[in-house]
Steps between C-alpha positions, in 0.01 A plus 500: 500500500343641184358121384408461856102456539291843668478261881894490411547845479221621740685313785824652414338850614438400835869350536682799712781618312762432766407090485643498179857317411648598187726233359887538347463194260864323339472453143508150605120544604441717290593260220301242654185660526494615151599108377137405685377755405585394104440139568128582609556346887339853619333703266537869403287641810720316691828703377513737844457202713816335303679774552421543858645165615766522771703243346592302240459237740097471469536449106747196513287382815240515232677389175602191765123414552376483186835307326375265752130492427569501130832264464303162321248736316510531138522861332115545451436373871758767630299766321189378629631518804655830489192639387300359787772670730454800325098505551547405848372158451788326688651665758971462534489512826 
């Protein structure tokens, strides 16, 4: 939450603390969020939200999706394409 922008944070304030759900992550998703976290598929502000996923389940779901997108690309197209992920420019959905 400390890379998250002021709206970010701001919002958080008004969340009562009882709607909150703290997670026990495996070191299976643990692992996992720090690999995309190291292969720049979310960037550093994105570190609590990797950590907050309820599964491990949502990365492959993800890591499935873009295998797919990317399978006849050539190196410098899958970066491209990462990197437009990463700016939001195409949406995994």
């Amino acid at each position: 939450m400390s890379l998250a922008p002021d709206f970010v944070k701001d919002l958080k304030l008004r969340i009562p603390i009882d709607c909150y759900r703290y997670l026990d992550l495996d070191d299976e998703s643990k692992e996992l969020a720090e690999t995309y976290l190291k292969e720049k598929i979310l960037g550093k502000a994105s570190l609590d939200d990797a950590y907050h996923f309820d599964t491990v389940k949502f990365f492959r779901a993800i890591k499935e999706k873009l295998a797919a997108r990317m399978a006849n690309m050539t190196i410098e197209e899958q970066r491209e394409f990462l990197k437009q992920v990463r700016e939001g420019k195409i949406k995994i959905a």
